[in-house]
C-alpha positions as CSV (number, residue, x, y, z in Angstrom):
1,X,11.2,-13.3,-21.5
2,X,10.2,-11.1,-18.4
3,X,11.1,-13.9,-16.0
4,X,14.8,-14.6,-17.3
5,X,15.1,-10.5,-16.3
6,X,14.2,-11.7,-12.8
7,X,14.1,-15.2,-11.7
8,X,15.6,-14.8,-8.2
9,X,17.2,-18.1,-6.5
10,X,14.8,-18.7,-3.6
11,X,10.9,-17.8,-4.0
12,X,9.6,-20.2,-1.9
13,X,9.5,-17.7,1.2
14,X,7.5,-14.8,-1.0
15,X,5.1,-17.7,-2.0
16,X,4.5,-18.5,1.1
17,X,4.1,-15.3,2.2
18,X,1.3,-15.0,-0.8
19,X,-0.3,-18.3,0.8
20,X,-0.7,-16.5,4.1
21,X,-2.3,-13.3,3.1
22,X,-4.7,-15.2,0.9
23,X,-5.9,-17.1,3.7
24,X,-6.1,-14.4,5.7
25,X,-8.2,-12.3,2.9
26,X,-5.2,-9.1,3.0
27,X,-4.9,-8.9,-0.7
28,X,-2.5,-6.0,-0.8
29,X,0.0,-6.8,2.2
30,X,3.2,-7.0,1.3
31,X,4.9,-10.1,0.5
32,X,8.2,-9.6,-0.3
33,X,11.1,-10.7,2.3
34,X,13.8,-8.1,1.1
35,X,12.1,-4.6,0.2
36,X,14.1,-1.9,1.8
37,X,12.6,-0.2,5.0
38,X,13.0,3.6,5.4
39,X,12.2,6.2,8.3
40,X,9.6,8.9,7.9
41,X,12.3,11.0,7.9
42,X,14.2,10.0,5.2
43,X,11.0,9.2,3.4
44,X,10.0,13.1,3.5
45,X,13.5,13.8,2.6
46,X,13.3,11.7,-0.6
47,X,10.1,13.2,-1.6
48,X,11.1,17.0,-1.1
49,X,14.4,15.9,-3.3
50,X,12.4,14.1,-6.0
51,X,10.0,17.5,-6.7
52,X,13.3,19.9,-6.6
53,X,15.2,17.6,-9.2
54,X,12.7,17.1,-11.8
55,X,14.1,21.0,-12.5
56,X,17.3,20.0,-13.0
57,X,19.7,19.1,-16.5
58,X,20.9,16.2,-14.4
59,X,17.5,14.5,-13.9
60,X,16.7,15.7,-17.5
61,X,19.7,13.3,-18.5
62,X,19.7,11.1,-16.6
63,X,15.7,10.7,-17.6
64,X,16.2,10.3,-21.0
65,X,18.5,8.1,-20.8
66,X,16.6,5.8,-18.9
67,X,13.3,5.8,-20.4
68,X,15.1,5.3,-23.9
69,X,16.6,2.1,-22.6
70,X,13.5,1.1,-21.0
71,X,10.9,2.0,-24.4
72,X,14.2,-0.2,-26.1
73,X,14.1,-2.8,-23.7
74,X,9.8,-3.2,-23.7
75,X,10.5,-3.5,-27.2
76,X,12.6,-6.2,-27.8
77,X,11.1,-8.1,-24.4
78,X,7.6,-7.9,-25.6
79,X,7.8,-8.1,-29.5
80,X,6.2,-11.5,-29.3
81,X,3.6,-10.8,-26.8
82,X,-0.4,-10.6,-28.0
83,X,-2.3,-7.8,-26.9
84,X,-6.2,-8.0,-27.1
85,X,-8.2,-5.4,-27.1
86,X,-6.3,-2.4,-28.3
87,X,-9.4,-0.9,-30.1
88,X,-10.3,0.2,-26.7
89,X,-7.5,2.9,-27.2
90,X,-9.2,4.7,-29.9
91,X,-12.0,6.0,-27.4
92,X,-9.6,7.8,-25.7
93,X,-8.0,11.2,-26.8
94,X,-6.2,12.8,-23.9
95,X,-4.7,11.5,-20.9
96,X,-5.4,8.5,-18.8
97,X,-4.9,6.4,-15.7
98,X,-3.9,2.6,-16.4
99,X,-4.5,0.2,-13.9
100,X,-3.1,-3.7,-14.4
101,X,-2.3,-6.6,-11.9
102,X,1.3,-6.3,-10.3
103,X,3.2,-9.5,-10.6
104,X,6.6,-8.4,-11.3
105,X,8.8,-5.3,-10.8
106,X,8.9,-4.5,-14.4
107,X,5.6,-6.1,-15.6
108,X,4.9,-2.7,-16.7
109,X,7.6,-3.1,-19.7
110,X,3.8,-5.4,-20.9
111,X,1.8,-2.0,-20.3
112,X,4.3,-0.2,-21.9
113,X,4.2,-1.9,-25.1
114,X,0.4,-1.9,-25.0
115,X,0.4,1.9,-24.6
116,X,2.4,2.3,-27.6
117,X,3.3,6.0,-28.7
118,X,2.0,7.7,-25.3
119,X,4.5,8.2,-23.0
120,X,3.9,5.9,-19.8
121,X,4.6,7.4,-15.9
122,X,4.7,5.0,-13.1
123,X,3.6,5.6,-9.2
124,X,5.9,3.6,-7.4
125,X,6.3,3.3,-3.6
126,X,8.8,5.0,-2.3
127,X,11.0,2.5,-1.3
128,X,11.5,1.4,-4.6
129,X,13.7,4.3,-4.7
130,X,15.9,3.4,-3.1
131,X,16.8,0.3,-4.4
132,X,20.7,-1.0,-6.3
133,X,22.2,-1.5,-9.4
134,X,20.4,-0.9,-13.1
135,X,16.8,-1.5,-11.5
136,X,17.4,1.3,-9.1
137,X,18.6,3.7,-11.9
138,X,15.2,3.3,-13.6
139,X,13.6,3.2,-10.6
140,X,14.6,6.9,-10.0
141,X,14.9,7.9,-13.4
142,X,12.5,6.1,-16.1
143,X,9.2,8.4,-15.8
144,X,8.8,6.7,-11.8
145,X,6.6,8.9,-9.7
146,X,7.1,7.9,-5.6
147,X,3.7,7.6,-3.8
148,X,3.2,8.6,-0.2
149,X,1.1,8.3,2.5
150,X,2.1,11.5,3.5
151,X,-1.1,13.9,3.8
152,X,0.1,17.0,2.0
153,X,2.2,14.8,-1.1
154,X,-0.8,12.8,-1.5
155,X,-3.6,15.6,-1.3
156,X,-1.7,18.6,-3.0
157,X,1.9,17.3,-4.5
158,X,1.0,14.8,-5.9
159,X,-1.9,15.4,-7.6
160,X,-0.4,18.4,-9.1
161,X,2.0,16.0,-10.4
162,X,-0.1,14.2,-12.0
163,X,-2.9,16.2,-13.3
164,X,0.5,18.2,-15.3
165,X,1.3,14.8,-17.1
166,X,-2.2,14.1,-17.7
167,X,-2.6,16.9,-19.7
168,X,0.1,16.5,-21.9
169,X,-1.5,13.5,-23.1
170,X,0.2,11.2,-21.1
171,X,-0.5,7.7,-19.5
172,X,-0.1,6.9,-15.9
173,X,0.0,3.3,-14.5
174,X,-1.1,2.9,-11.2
175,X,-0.8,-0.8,-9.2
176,X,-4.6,-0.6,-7.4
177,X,-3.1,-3.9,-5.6
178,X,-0.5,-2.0,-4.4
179,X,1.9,-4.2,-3.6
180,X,3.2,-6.9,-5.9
181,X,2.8,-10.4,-5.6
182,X,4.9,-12.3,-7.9
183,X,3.5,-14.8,-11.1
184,X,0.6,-14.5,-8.7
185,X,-2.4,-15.1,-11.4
186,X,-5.2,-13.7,-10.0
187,X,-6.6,-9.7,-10.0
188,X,-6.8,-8.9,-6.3
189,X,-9.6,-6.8,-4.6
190,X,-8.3,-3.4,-5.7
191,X,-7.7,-0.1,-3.3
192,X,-9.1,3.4,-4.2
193,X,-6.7,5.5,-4.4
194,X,-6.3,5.0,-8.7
195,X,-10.2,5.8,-9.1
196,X,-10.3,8.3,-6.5
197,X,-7.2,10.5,-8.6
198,X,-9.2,9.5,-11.9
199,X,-12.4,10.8,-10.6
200,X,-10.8,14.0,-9.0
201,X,-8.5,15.1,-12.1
202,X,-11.9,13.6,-14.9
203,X,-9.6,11.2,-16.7
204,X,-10.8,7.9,-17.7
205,X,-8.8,4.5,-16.3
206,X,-7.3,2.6,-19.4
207,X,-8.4,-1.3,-17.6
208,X,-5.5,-3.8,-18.3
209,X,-5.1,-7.2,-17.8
210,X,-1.8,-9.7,-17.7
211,X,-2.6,-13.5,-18.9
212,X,0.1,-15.4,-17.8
213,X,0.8,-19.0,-19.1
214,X,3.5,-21.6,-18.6
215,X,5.7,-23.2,-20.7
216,X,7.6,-26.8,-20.7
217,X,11.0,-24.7,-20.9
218,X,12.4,-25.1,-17.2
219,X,13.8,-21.6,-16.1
220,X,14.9,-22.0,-12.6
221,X,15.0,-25.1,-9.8
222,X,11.7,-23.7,-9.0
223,X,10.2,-21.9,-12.3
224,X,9.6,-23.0,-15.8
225,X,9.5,-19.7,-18.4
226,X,6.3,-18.3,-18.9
227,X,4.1,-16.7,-21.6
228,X,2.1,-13.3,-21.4
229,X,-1.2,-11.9,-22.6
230,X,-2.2,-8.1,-22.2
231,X,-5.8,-7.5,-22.1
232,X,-6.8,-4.1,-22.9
233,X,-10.1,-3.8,-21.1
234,X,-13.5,-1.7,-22.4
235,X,-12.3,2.2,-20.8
236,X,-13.9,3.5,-17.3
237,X,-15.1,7.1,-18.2
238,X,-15.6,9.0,-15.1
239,X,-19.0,10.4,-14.2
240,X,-19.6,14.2,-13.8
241,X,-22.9,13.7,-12.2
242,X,-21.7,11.9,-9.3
243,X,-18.8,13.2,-6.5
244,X,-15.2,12.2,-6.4
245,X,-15.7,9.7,-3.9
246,X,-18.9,8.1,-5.4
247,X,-17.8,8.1,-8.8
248,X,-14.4,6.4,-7.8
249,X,-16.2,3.9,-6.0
250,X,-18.4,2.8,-9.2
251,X,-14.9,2.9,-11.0
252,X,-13.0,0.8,-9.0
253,X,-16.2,-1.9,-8.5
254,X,-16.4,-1.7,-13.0
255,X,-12.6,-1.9,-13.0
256,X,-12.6,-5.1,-11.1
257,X,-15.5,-6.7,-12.7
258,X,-13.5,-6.5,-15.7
259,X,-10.3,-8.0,-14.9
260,X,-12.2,-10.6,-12.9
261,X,-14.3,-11.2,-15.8
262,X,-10.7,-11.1,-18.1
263,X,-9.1,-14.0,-15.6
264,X,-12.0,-16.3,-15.8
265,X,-12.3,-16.0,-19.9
266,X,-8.7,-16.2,-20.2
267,X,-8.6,-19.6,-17.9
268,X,-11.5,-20.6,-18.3
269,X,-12.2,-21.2,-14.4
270,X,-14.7,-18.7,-12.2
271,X,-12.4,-16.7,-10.1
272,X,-12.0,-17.7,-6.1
273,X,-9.6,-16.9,-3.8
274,X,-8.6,-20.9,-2.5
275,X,-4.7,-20.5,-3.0
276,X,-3.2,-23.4,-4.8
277,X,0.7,-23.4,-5.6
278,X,-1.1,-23.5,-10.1
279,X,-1.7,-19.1,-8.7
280,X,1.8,-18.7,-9.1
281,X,2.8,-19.4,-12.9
282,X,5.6,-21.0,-13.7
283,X,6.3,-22.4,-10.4
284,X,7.6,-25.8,-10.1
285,X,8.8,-25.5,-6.5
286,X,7.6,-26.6,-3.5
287,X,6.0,-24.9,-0.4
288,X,5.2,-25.8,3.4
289,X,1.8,-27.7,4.6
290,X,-0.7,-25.3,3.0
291,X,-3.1,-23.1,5.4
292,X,-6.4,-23.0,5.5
293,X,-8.4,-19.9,5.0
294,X,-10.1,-18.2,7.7
């Protein structure tokens, strides 16, 4: 199971956190209490040396290596998993940007496995590179691509980046949530940048969506194991007749419909944004007096 991977010792401050920002209607503020914080500086620096190593035999290695174990590890982890949907696949030939809700740092080993044969990039933020130990490694190493705010990565490096893997075939999963918000159930409102790099490179978005259901078994003091799901949504073909911008805004709109549509089939409930402790699967711990929303 994904959670035994990571079932950290104290959640209670991250779910509160969630709480917070979904009474205060930011569905993509960060949540977590220990992500690393970096300077501009060193940001830039990490950048420039990401571009000039994917030349090297080192990162060569070191990449293989890591994105063997990890196609290894999605394999054993998610042998048991259902995936609905996967005829959706066979509509699409080339490249393709995946979008899926981000509950977990390595949630994506349940994209993975969906994706089968096609190799699988993920944009990651930065900061994620810079993180310890064997999650770190792949981090840096297992197909992650940082994303920037920086003008000219986002606009020209970037881009280049992707639009290269994209037409080798390849997959490319970006979080429109941006950040993650963990066992948090629900698809948040998503931001543009996904549709907006779909529309501008003509790639269709692969739609995903991540049931998530508990289980008796008790994991943690504060979490029980949990079950997952992987929706393969109906494809998002982008639209020559409209601009980038237009046509990435009537991706993003279908893209959500679908996974909101996916989360109220899935538990059988219309989808709202009231938080109650059941968003968070798995969770058997307990929080502070609730706040209202705004």
């Amino acid at each position: 199971m994904i959670a035994q991977l990571f079932a950290p010792s104290d959640r209670a401050p991250v779910i509160e956190n969630i709480e917070k920002a979904v009474a205060s209607d930011q569905f993509n503020r960060k949540v977590e209490t220990d992500d690393p914080n970096i300077s501009n500086t060193k940001e830039k620096q990490l950048l420039a040396d990401y571009v000039q190593n994917l030349q090297t035999w080192s990162y060569r290695v070191n990449n293989l290596t890591a994105r063997t174990a990890m196609n290894a590890a999605a394999r054993i982890i998610t042998r048991d998993m259902p995936i609905d949907g996967q005829e959706n696949l066979a509509k699409i030939t080339g490249g393709a940007i995946v979008t899926s809700n981000h509950f977990s740092p390595i949630e994506n080993m349940l994209v993975r496995r969906g994706m089968g044969m096609h190799r699988l990039y993920i944009i990651s933020e930065a900061t994620n590179f810079f993180m310890d130990g064997w999650l770190g490694y792949l981090m840096r190493y297992a197909d992650t691509i940082p994303i920037s705010k920086d003008l000219h990565y986002a606009g020209i490096t970037l881009p280049e980046m992707l639009k290269k893997r994209l037409d080798a075939g390849a997959r490319v999963l970006i979080y429109p949530e941006q950040e993650m918000w963990f066992n948090y159930r629900k698809p948040r409102p998503p931001k543009r940048g996904a549709y907006f790099y779909a529309a501008q490179l003509q790639v269709p978005i692969i739609s995903c969506f991540v049931e998530i259901a508990d289980m008796p078994k008790q994991l943690t003091d504060q979490f029980n194991e949990t079950q997952y799901r992987l929706h393969i949504l109906p494809p998002i073909f982008p639209d020559t007749s409209l601009s980038p911008r237009d046509d990435s805004l009537r991706m993003e709109a279908q893209d959500y419909a679908q996974k909101k549509a996916a989360y109220e089939k899935a538990y059988q409930r219309p989808l709202d944004y009231d938080f109650s402790p059941a968003d968070i699967a798995g969770w058997t711990g307990r929080l502070a007096v609730q706040h209202g929303r705004n």
